[in-house]
C-alpha positions as CSV (number, residue, x, y, z in Angstrom):
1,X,75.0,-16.8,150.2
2,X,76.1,-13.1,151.2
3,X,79.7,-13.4,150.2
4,X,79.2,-13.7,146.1
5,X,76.3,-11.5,146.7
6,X,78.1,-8.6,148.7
7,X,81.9,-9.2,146.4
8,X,79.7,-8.9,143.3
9,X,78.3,-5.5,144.3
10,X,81.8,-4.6,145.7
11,X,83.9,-5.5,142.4
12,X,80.9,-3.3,140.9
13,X,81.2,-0.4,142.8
14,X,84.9,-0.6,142.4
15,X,85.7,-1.7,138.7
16,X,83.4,2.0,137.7
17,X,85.8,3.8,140.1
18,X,88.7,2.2,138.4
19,X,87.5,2.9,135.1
20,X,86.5,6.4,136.4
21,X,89.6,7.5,137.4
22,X,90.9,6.4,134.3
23,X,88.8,8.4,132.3
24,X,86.4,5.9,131.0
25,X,83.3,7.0,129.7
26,X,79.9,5.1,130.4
27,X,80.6,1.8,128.5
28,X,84.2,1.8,130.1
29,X,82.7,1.5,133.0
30,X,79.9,-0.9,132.7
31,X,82.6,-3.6,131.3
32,X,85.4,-2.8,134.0
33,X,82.0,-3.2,136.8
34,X,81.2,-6.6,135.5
35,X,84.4,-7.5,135.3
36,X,85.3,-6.7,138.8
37,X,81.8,-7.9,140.0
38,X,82.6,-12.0,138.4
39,X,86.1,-11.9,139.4
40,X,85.0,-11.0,143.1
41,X,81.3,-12.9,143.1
42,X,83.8,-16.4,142.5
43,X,86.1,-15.4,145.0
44,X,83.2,-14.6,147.2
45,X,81.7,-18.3,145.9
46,X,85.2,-19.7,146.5
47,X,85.1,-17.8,150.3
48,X,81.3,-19.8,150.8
49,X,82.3,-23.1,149.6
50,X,85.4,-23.1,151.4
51,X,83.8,-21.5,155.1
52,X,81.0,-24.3,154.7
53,X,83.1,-27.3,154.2
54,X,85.3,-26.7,157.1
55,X,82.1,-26.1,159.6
């Protein structure tokens, strides 16, 4: 259960940078954060599902 956990909290961290660097204020950055935190929490899901049906 680590990888959603730990690719939601990545994609966080890096969907407020993106939006940082962009110039984004606040809001800009809370949507671009949980954006990038779903898109990596599934791939981290899709990573769990996929590691525990080939052990």
């Amino acid at each position: 259960m680590i990888f959603p956990l730990s690719g939601m909290v990545f994609g966080a961290v890096l969907g407020a940078l993106r939006a940082k660097s962009k110039g984004g204020r606040r809001k800009d950055m809370l949507q671009w954060g949980a954006v990038f935190a779903i898109i990596f929490g599934l791939i981290g899901l899709f990573v769990l599902i996929f590691l525990q049906r080939s052990l």
